[in-house]
Each structure stands twice: as structure tokens, then as C-alpha cells.
RODRENFI-816494 format. One record per residue (C-alpha): residue in three letters; x, y, z. Coordinates in nm, 4 decimals, decimal comma, always signed. Each point is the difference from the previous one (the first is absolute). Layout:
<sites>
- res;xx;yy;zz
- ALA;X;Y;Z .
...
</sites>
This chain:
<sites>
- res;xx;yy;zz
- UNK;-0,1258;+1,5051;+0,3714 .
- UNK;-0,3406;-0,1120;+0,1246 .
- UNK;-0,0544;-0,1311;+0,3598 .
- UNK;-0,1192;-0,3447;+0,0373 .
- UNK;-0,3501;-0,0770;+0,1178 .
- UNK;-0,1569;-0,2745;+0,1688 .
- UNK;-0,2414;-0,1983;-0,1579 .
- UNK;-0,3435;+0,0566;+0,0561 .
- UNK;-0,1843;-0,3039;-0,0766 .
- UNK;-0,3151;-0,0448;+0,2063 .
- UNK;+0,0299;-0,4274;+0,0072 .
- UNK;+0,2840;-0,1351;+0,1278 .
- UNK;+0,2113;-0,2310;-0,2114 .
- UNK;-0,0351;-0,3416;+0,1713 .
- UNK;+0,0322;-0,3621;-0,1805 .
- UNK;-0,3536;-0,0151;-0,0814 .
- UNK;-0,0299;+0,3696;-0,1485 .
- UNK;+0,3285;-0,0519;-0,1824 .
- UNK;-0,1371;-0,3563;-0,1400 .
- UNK;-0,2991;+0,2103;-0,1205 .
- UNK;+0,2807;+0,2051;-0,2263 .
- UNK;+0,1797;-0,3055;-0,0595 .
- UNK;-0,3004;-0,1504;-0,2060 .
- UNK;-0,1020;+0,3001;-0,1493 .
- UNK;+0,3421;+0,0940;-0,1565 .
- UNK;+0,0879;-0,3681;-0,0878 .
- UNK;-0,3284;-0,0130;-0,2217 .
- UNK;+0,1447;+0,3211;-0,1707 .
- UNK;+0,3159;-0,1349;-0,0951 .
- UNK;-0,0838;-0,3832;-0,0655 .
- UNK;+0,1835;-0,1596;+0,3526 .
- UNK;-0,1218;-0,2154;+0,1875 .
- UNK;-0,0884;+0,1118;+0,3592 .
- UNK;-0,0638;-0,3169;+0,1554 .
- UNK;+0,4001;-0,0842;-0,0638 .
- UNK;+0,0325;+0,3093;+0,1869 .
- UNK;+0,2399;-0,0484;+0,3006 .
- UNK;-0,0172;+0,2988;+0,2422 .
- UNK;+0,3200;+0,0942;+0,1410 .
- UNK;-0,0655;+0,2967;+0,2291 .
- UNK;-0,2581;+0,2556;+0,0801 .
- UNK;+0,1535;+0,3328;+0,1397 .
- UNK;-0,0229;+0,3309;-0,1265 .
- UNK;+0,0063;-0,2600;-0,3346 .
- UNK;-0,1691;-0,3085;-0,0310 .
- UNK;+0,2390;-0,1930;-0,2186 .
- UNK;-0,1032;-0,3226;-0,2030 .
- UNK;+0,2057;-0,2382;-0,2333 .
- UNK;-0,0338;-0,2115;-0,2542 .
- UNK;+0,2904;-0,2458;-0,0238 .
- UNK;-0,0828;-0,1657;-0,3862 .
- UNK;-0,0455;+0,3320;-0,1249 .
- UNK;+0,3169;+0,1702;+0,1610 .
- UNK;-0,1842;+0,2965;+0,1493 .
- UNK;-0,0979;+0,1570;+0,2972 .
- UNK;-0,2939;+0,2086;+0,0354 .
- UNK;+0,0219;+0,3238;+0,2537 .
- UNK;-0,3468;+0,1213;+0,0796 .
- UNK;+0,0432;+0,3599;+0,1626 .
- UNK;-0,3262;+0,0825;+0,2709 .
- UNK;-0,0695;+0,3602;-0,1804 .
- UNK;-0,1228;+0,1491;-0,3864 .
- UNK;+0,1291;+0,3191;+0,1994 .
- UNK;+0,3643;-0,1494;+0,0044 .
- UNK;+0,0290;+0,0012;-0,4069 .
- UNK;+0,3255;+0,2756;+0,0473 .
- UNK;+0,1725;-0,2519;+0,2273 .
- UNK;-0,0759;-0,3101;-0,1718 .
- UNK;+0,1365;+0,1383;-0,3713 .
- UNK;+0,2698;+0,1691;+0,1779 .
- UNK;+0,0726;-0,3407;+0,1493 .
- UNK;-0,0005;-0,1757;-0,3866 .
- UNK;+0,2099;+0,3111;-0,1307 .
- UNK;+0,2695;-0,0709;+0,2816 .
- UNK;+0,0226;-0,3457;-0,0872 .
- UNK;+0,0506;+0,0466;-0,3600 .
- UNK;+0,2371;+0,2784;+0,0449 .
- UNK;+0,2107;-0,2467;+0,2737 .
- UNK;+0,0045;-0,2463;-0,2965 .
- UNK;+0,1226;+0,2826;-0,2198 .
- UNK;+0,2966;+0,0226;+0,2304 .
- UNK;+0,0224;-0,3749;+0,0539 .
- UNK;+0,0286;+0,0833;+0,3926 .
- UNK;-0,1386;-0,3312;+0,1527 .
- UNK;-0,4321;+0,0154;+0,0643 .
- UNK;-0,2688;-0,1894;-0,0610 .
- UNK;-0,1496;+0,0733;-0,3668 .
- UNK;-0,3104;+0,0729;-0,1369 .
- UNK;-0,1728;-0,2786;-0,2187 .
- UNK;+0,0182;+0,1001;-0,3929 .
- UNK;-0,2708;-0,2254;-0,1133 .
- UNK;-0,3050;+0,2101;+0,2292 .
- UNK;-0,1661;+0,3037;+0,0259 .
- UNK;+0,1239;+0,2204;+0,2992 .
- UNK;-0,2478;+0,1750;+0,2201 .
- UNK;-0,3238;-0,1194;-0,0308 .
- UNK;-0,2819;+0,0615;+0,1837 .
- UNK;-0,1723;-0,2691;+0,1190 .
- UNK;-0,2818;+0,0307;+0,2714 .
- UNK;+0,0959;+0,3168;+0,1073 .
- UNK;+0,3526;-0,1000;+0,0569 .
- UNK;+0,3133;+0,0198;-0,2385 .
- UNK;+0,1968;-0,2997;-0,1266 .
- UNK;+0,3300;-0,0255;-0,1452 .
- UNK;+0,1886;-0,3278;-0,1200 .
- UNK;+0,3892;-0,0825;+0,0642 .
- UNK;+0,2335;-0,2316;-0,0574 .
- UNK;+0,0322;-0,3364;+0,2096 .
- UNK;+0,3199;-0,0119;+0,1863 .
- UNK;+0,1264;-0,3431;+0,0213 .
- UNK;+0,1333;-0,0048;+0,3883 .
- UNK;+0,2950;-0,1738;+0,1467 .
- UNK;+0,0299;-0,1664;+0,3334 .
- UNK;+0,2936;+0,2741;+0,0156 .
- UNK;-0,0064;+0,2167;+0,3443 .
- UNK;-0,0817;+0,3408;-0,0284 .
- UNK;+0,2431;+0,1584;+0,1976 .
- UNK;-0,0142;+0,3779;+0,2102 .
- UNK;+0,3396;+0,0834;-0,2331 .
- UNK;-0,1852;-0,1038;-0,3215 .
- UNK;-0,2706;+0,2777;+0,0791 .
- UNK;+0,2972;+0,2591;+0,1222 .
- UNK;+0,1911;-0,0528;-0,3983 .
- UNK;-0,3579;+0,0249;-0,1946 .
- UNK;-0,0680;+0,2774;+0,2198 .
- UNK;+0,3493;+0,1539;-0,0721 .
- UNK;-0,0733;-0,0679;-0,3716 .
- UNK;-0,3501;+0,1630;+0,0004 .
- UNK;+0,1058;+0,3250;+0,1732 .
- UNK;+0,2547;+0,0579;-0,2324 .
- UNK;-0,1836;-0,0172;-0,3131 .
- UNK;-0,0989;+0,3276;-0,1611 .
- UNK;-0,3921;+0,1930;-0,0020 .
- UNK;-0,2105;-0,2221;-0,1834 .
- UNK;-0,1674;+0,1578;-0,3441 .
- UNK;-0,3296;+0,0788;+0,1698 .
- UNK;-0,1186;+0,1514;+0,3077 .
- UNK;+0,0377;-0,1236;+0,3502 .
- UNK;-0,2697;+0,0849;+0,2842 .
- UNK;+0,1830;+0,1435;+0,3275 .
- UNK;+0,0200;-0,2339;+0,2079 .
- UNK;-0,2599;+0,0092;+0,2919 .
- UNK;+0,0336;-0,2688;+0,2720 .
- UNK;-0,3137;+0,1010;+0,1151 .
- UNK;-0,2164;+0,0395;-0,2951 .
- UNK;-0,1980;-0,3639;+0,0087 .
- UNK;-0,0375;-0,0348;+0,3901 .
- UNK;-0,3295;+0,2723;+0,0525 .
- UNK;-0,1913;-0,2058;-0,2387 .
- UNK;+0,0803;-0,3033;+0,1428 .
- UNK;-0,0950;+0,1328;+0,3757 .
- UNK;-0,3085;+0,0870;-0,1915 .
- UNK;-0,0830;-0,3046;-0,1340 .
- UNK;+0,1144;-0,2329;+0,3063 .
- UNK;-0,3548;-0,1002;+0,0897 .
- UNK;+0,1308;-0,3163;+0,1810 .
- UNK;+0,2509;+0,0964;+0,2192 .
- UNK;-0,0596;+0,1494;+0,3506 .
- UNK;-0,0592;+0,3667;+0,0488 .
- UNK;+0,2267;+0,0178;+0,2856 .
- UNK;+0,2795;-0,0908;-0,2251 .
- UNK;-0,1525;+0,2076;-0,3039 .
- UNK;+0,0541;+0,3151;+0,2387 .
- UNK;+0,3126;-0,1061;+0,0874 .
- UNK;+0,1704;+0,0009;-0,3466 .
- UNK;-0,2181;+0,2963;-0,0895 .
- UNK;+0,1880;+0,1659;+0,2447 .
- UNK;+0,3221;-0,1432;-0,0452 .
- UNK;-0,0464;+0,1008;-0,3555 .
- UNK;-0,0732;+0,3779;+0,0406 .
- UNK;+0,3314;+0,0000;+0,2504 .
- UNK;+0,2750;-0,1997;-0,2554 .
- UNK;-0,1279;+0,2642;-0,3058 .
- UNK;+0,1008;+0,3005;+0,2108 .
- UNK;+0,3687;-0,1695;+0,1032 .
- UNK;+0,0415;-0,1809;-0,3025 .
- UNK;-0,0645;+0,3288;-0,2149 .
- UNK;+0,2962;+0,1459;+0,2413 .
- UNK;+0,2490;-0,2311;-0,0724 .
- UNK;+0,3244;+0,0992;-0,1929 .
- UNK;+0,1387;-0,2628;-0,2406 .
- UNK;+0,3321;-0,0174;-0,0382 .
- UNK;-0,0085;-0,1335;-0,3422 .
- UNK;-0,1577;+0,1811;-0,3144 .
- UNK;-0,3318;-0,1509;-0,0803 .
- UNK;-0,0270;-0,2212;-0,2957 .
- UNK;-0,1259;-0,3070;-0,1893 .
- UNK;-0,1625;-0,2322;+0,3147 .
- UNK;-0,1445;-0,3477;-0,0224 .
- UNK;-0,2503;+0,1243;+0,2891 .
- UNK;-0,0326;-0,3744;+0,1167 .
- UNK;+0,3220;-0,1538;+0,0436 .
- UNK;+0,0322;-0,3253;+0,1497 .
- UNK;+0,1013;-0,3596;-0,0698 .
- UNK;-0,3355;-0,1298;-0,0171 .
- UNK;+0,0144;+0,2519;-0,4013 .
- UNK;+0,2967;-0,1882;-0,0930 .
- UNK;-0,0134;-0,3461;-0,2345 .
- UNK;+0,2767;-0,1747;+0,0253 .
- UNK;+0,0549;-0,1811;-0,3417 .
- UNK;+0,2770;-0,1826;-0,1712 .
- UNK;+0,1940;+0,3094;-0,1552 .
- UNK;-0,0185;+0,1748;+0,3549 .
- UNK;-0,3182;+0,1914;+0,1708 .
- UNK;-0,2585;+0,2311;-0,1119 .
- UNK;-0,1363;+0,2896;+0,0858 .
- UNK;-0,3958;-0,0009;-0,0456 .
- UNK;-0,3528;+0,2035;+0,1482 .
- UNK;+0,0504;+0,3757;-0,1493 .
- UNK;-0,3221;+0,1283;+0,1329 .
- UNK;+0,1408;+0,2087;+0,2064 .
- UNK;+0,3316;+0,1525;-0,1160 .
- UNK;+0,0130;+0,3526;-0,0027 .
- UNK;+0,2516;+0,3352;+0,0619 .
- UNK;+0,1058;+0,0044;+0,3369 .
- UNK;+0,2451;-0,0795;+0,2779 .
- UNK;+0,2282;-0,3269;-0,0684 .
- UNK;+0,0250;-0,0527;+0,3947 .
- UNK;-0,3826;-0,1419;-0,0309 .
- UNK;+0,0856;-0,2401;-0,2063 .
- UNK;+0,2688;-0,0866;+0,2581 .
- UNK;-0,2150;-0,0022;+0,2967 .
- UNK;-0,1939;-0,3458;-0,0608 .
- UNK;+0,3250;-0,2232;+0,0606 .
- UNK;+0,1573;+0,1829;+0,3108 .
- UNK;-0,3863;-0,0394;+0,0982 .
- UNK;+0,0047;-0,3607;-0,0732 .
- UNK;+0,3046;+0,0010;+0,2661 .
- UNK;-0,2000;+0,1520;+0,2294 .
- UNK;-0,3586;-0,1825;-0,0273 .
- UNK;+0,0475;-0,2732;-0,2371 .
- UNK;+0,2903;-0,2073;+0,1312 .
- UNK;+0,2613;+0,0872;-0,2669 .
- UNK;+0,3032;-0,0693;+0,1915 .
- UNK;+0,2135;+0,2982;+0,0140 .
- UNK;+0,3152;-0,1190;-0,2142 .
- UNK;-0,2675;-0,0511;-0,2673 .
- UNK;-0,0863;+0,3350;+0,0458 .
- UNK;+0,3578;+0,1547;-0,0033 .
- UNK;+0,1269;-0,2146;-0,3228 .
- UNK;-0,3432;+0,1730;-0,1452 .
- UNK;+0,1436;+0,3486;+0,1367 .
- UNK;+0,3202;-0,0683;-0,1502 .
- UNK;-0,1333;-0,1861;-0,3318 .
- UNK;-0,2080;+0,3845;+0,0048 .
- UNK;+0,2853;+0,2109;+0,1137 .
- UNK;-0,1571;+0,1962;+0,2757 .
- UNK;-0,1854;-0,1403;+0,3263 .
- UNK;-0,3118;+0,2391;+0,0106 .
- UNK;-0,0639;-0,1464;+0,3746 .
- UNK;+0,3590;+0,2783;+0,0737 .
- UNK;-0,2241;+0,2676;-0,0826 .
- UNK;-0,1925;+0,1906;+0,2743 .
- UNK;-0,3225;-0,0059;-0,2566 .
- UNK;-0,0434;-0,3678;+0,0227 .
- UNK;-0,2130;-0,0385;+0,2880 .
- UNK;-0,2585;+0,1941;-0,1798 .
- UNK;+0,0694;-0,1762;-0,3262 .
- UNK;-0,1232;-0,3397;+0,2053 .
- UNK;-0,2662;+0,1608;+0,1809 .
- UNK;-0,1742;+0,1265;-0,3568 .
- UNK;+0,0877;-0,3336;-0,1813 .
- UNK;-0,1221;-0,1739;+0,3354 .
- UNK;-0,3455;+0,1777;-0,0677 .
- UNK;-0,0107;-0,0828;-0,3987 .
- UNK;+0,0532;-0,3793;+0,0613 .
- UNK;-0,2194;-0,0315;+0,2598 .
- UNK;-0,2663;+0,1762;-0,1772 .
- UNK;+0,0852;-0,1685;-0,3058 .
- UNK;-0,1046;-0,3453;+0,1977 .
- UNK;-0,3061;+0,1975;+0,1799 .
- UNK;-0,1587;-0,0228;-0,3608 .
- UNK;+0,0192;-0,4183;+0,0513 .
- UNK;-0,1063;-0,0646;+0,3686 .
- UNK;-0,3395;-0,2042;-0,1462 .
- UNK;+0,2260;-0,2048;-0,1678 .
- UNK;+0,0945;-0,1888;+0,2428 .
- UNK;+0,0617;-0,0417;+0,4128 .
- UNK;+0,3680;+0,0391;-0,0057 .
- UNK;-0,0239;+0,2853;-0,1877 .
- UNK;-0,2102;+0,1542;+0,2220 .
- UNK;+0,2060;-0,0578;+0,2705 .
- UNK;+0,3168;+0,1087;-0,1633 .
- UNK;-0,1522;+0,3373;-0,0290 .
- UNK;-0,1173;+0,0458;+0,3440 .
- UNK;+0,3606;-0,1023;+0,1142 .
- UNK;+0,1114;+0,3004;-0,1911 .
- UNK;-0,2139;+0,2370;+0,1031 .
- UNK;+0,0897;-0,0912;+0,3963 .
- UNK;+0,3576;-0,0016;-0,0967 .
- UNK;-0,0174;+0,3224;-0,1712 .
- UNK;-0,2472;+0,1622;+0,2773 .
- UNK;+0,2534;-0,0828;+0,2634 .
- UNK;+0,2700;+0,1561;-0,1698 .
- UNK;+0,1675;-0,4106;-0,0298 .
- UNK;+0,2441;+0,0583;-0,2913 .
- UNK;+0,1609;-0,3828;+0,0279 .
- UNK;-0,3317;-0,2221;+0,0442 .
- UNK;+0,0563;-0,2548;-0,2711 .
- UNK;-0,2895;-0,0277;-0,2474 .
- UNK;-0,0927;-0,2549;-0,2833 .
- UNK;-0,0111;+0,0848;-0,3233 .
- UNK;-0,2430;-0,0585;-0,2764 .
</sites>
């Protein structure tokens, strides 16, 4: 299996970059970008087009072509097994370049006003673990393996803070590379949380692929006891989740270092948006203080 790698895109993927890519791949395939709403922009920027049933998901790299056809295999295998996803759309080409980025089309998930609930997550979770080794190869799963470049590229955060997670960074590889799971690894998700679940009229869905790879299922655990922690999940959410699961991954003694390394991916992850806007900037140097003074509870916002 090969190890995941971090993208290595010199622009960043912001609204107006990923409206550049928008246009361009809309002329290829005969849509019309200016009906174009824009959902998102995160390690995606995600657009849809409500009369034409599709959403477009604009990945920031060429260099991520494995991930993103990996990502369109898994979905069409999932549909295979009829286990509950999001679904690639059959009427479009899949991963097309398009300004130096890579675009693939999916389905448009008609949402209910139905709560997506901590125990919800915990049974697709359940569901997902226990399904057997895809057809194709997974990448080992490396917690780690996008954050360098994105220290790299962080041009408009401050330096103090850049050293600060540099740091942090080389001290979580060395512990989490120690820990002993005490499950085998497996099929993960890599980026489990309620915010990848659609909740529709025949139950939710599991959606954003990008990421899954072969590794250890307590990651994919870790967001929702985090939640609990940092999020404001309150805490008999976040047992009917454990029990919906049938483990609570917060008993085991690897957990705090499980939430520090997921602690440092999200906050990264948001690093890569702090010109978006003021709040976002903010958020992240919350973060970083909470983190740098060792805070664990500090409530945070999530975007």
C-alpha cells in the first residue's frame, strides 16, 4: 500500500482561484458557471448546480489525481454494495483537469430538515468498518502527510504561530508513531464527522472520500469525542454515539494523542482560509493559544 501525500500545489485554493476552475471546466462540459452556487472551499471547493442536479468538487492539486480517482472508485464500489454514500454523477466525465486543478461531478442530495444526530455517525461508522477491503489499493493512512505543505504554504499567518505547530508537529509524529492500537487496522473514512453526513429522506449519507485510506478505526472515532471536548457536543450525545459505535475510544489511554494530532489537522486545515475572512482568522489564532497552553477544553467554532 502506498502512503498518502500532501498536495503540493503552489496557489492556494480560495473562492476566486476555484471560480477560475469553475469557468474553465463548465465551458468543457457545456454548464453554466454563472448558475454556479459555491458551497464550501476547504481542502475542496465545492459548487452546485440545483436545475442540473449536480455538484461540482474542484480539488486544489493536478498532483492529487491518485486521491481524487480513488475517491470516484470508492463511491462506485459503495454503490456496488448499496451501503448508504453520496454517488457519483453518471451523465459527466470524472477527473478533469481544469486550470491546474481536478474536477469531478456527483450526485445532488436532496436534504431534509432531519437532525443529524452523534448516534447516526456512530451506526454509519459501525457499517463502514465492517465492510470488507475494497477492490483497489488503499494509501496508509498518514495523519500527518498534508500538514508540512500547508506550514509551507501559510504565507498569511504569523510566524510565531507557524513555529509553534512546526514544532508541535515534529513532537505528535514521534508519539503518535508509538502508539499501540488496540484494534487491527482497516478500511477508515479518515474524516469522520457529522458535518460528512446528508441527512435525506431514506436516512443519512455518508459523503467526501478524499481521504479514506488503511489505517486505525480509532481516528475515525476521534472527531466526535473531540467535538465533546471543543465543539460543545453534549456528552450524552457523545455516549449514544459510543454506544450507536460500540466502543468509546475516549476509554483508551491513546486518545489524548488521537485529539492532539486531529487538533493539529483541523486547525491547519482552517490555516489554509485565514484571508477569507476575520472570524476565520481569529478562530485559528484561538487554537493555536489553546493548543500552545496545553488548554484541551477551550471551546472553539467550527467552520
Amino acid at each position: 500500500m502506498g502512503v498518502m501525500t500532501g498536495d503540493s500545489n503552489g496557489e492556494g485554493l480560495t473562492s476566486a482561484t476555484a471560480a477560475v476552475a469553475l469557468a474553465d471546466v463548465c465551458g468543457q462540459v457545456g454548464l453554466d458557471a454563472g448558475q454556479a452556487q459555491l458551497l464550501r472551499v476547504g481542502e475542496n471547493a465545492n459548487y452546485v448546480l440545483p436545475e442540473r442536479g449536480v455538484v461540482i468538487r474542484i480539488a486544489r492539486s493536478l498532483d492529487l489525481r491518485d486521491r481524487v480517482e480513488r475517491e470516484v472508485a470508492l463511491a462506485r464500489w459503495l454503490a456496488d454494495l448499496d451501503f448508504p454514500a453520496v454517488r457519483v454523477a453518471q451523465d459527466f466525465p470524472q477527473v478533469v483537469p481544469a486550470d491546474d486543478r481536478l474536477v469531478t461531478f456527483w450526485e445532488l442530495v436532496v436534504e431534509t430538515e432531519a437532525e443529524k444526530t452523534a448516534a447516526d455517525l456512530g451506526s454509519v461508522l459501525a457499517g463502514f468498518h465492517a465492510l470488507p477491503s475494497p477492490p483497489f489499493a488503499l494509501p496508509s493512512f498518514d495523519p500527518f502527510s498534508v500538514v508540512p505543505a500547508r506550514l509551507a504554504l501559510a504565507e498569511d499567518a504569523d510566524p510565531e504561530d507557524i513555529a509553534f505547530l512546526t514544532e508541535l508537529l515534529d513532537r505528535l509524529i514521534v508519539t503518535y508513531r508509538s502508539l499501540e492500537f488496540p484494534t487491527p487496522l482497516g478500511l477508515i473514512h479518515g474524516d469522520a464527522h457529522r458535518s460528512n453526513l446528508l441527512a435525506t429522506a431514506s436516512g443519512v449519507l455518508l459523503s467526501d472520500f478524499d481521504v479514506v485510506a488503511f489505517g486505525p478505526r480509532e481516528w475515525d472515532l476521534t472527531p466526535t469525542a473531540l467535538a465533546a471536548d471543543r465543539f460543545g457536543l453534549p456528552r450524552p450525545e457523545y455516549a449514544a454515539f459510543a454506544q450507536a459505535y460500540g466502543r468509546d475510544v475516549t476509554a483508551w489511554d491513546g486518545y489524548r494523542i488521537m485529539a492532539a494530532t486531529r487538533e493539529l489537522t483541523m486547525t491547519t486545515w482552517l490555516m489554509q482560509n485565514i484571508s477569507e475572512s476575520p472570524q476565520i482568522a481569529d478562530e485559528f489564532h484561538a487554537r493555536v493559544t489553546s493548543m500552545r497552553e496545553g488548554d484541551h477544553e477551550r471551546p472553539w467554532n467550527a467552520f
